[in-house]
Backbone as a chain_set.jsonl record, in Angstrom:
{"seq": "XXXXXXXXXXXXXXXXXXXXXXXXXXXXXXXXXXXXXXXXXXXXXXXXXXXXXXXXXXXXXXXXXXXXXXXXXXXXXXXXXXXXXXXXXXXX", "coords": {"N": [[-4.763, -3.697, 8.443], [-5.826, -6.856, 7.301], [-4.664, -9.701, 6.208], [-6.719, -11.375, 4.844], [-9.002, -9.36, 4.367], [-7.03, -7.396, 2.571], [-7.159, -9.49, 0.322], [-9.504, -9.664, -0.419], [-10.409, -7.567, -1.271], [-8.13, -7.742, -3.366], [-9.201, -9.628, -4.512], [-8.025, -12.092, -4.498], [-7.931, -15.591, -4.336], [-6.582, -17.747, -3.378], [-4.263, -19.487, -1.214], [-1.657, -19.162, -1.567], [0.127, -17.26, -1.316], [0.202, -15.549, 1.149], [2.071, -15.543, 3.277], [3.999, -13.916, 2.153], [1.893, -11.876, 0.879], [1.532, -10.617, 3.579], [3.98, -9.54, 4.095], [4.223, -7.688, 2.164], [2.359, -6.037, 3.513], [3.077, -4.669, 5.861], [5.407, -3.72, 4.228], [3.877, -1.727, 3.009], [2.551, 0.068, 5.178], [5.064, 0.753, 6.2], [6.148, 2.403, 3.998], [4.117, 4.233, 3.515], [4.053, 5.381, 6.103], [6.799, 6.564, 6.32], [6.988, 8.32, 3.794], [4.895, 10.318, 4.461], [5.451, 11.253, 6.814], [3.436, 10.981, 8.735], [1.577, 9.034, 11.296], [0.127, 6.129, 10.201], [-3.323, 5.358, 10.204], [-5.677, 3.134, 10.325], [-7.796, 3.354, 10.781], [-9.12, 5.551, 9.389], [-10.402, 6.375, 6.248], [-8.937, 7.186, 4.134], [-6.911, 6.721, 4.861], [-6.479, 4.068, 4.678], [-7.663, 2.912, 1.911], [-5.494, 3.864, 0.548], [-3.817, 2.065, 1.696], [-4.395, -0.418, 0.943], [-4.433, 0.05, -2.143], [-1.626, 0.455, -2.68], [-0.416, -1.586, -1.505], [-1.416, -3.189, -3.273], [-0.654, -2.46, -5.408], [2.089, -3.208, -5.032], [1.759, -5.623, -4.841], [0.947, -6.812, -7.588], [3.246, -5.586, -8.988], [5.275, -7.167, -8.959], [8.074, -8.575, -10.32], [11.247, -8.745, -11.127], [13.121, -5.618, -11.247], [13.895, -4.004, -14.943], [15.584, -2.152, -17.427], [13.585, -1.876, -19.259], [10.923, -2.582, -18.1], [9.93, -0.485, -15.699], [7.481, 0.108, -13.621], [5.244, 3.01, -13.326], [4.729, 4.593, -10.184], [1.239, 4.808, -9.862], [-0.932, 7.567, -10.242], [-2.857, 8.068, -8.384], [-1.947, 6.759, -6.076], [0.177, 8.596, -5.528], [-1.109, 10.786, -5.226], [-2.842, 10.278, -2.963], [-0.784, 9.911, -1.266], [0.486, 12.593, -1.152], [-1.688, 14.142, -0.379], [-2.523, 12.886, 2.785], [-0.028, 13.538, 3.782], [-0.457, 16.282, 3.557], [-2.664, 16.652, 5.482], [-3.855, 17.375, 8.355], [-2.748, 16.109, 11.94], [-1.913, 13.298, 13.454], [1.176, 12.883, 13.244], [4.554, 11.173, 13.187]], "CA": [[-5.447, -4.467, 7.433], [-5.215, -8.102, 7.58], [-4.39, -10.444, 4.624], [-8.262, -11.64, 4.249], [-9.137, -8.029, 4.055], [-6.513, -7.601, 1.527], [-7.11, -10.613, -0.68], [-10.871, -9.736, -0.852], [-10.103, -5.873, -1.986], [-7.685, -7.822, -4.659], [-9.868, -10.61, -5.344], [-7.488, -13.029, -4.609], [-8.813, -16.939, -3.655], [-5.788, -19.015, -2.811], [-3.494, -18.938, -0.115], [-0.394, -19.686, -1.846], [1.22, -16.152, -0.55], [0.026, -15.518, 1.982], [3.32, -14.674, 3.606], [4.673, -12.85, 1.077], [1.076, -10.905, 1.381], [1.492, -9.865, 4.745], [5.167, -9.014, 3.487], [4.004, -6.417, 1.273], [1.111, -5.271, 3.906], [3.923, -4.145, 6.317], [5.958, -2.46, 3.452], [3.337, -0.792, 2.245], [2.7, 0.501, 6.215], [6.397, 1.76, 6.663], [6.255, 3.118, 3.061], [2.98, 5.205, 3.682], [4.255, 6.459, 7.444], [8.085, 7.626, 6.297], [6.826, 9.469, 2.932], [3.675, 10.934, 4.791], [5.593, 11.593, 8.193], [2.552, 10.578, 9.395], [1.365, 7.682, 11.472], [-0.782, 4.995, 9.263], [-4.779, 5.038, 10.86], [-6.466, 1.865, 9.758], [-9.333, 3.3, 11.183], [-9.09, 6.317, 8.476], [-11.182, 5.317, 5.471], [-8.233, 7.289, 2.785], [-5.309, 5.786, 5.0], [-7.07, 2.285, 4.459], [-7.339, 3.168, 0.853], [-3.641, 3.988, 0.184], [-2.855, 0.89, 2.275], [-4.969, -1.166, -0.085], [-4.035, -0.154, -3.641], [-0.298, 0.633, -2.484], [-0.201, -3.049, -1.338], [-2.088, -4.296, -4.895], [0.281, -2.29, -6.536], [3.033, -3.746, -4.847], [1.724, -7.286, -5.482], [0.892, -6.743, -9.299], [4.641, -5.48, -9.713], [6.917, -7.774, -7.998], [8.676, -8.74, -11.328], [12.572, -7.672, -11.416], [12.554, -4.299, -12.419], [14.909, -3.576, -15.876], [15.045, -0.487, -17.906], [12.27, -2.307, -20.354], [10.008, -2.786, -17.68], [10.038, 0.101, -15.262], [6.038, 0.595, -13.948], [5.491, 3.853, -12.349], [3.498, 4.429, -9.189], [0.268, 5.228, -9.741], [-1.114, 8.69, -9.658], [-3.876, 7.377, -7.446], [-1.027, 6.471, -5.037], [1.253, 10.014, -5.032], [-2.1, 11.875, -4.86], [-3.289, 9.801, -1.509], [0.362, 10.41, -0.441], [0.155, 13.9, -0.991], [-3.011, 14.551, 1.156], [-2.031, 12.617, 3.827], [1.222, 13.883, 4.303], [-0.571, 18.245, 4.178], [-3.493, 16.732, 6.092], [-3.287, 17.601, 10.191], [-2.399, 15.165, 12.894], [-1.113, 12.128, 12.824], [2.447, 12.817, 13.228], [5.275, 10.177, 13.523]], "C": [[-4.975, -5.915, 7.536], [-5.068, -8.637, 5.959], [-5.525, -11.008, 3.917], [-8.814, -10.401, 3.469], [-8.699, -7.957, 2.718], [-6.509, -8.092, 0.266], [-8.288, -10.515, -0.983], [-10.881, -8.555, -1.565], [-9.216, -6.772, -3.507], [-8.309, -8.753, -5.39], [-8.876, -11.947, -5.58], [-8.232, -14.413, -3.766], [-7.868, -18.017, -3.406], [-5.002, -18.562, -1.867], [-1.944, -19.051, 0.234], [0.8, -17.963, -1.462], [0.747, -15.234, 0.055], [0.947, -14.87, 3.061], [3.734, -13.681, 3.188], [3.559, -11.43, 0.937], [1.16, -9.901, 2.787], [2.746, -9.438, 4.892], [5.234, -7.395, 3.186], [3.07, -5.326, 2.383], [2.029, -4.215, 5.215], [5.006, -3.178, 5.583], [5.304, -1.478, 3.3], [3.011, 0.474, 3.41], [3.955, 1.805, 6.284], [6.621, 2.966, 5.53], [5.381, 4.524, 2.955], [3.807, 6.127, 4.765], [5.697, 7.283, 6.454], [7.763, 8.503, 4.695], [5.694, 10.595, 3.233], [4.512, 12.125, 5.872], [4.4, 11.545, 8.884], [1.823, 9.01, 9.78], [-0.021, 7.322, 10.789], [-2.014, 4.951, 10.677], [-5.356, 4.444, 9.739], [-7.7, 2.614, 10.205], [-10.217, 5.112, 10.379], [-9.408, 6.091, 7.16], [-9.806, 5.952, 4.225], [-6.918, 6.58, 3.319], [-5.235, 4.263, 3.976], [-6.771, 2.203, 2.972], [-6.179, 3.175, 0.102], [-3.549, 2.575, 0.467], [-3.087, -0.026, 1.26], [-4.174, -1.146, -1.739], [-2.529, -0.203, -3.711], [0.114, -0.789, -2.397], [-0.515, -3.904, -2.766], [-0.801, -3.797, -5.516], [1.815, -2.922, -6.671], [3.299, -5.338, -5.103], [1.922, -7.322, -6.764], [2.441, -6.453, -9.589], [5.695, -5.951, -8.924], [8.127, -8.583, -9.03], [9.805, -8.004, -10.83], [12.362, -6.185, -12.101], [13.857, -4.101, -13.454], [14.633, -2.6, -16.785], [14.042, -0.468, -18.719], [11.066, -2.192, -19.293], [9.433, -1.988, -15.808], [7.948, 0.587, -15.008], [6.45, 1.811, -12.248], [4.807, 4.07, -11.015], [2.582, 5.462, -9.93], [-0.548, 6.909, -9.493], [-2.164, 9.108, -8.423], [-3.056, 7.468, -6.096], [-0.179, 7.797, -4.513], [0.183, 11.377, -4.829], [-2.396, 11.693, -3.21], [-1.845, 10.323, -0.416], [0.325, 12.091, 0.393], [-0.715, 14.475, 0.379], [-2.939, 13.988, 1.927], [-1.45, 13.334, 4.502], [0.632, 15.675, 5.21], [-1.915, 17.892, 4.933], [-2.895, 17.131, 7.801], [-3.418, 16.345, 10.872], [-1.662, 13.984, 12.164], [0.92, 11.93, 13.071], [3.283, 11.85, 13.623], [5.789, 10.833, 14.831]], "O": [[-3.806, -6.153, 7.837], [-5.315, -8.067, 4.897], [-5.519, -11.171, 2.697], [-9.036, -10.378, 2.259], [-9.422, -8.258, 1.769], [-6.065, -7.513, -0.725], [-8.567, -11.244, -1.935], [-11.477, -8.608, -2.641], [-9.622, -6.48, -4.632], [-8.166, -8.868, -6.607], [-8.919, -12.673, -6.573], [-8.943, -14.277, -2.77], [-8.292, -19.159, -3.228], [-4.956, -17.36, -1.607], [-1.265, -19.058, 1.261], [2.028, -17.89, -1.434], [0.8, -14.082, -0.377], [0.639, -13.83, 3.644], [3.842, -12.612, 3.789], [3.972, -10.272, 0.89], [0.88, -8.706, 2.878], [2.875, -8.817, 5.947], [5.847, -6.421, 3.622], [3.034, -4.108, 2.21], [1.602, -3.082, 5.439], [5.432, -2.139, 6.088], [5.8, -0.355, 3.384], [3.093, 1.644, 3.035], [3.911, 3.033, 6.366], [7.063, 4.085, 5.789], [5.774, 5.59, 2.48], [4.178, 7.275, 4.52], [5.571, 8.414, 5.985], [8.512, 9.469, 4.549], [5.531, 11.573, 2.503], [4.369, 13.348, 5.861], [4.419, 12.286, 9.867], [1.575, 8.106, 8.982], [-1.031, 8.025, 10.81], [-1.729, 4.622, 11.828], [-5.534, 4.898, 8.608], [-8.739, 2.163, 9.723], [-11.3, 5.628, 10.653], [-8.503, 5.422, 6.661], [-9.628, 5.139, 3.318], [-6.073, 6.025, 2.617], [-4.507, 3.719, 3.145], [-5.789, 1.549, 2.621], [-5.991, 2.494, -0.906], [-3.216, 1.83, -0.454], [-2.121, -0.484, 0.65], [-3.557, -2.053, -2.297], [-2.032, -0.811, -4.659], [0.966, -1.199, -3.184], [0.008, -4.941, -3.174], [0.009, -4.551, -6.056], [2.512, -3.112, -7.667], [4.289, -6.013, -5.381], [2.964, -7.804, -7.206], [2.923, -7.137, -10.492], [6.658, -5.392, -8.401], [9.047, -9.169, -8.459], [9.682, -6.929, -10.243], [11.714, -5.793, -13.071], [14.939, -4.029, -12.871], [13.478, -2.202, -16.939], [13.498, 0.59, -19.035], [10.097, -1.598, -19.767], [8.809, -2.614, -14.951], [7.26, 1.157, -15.854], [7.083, 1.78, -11.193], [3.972, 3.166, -10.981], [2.908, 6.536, -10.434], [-0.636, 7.269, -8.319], [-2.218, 10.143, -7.76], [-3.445, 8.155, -5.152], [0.079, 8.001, -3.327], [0.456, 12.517, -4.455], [-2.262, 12.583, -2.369], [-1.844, 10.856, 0.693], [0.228, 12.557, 1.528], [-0.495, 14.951, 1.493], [-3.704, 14.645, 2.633], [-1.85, 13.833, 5.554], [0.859, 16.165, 6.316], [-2.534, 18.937, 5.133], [-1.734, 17.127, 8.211], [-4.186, 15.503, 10.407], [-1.145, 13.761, 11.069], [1.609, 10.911, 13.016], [2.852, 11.384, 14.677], [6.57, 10.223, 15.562]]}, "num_chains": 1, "name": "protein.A"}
């Protein structure tokens, strides 16, 4: 996924992080493969999906986290995990 991609799925219009976008678009990568054990296909329309909201979600909560302000993942996000992970192929 590139950072245009990205920024059009979040509706973002400036290009003030930009870095820090393509930051998150690589976390969200390594984060998907090592809880899936399966390798990340961009060219998989629910991988893409995960990659997408996993990455928003990671933008929207980049605040310190303290015990007041603890946001959880998404059930959206540990469902896509889920079926990934018991889908076939793919393996790391």
């Amino acid at each position: 996924m590139t950072i245009e991609e990205f920024k059009n799925y979040a509706r973002i219009d400036y290009n003030d992080d930009d870095e820090f976008i393509q930051s998150l678009i690589e976390a969200s990568k390594k984060y998907i493969e090592e809880s899936t054990g399966k390798t990340l296909d961009e060219n998989n329309s629910l991988h893409t999906l995960l990659l997408k909201i996993l990455t928003l979600h990671f933008y929207e909560n980049r605040q310190a986290i303290t015990s007041n302000s603890v946001n959880e993942v998404p059930y959206t996000i540990t469902n896509l995990l889920t079926h990934i992970s018991m889908s076939g192929g793919n393996e790391l």
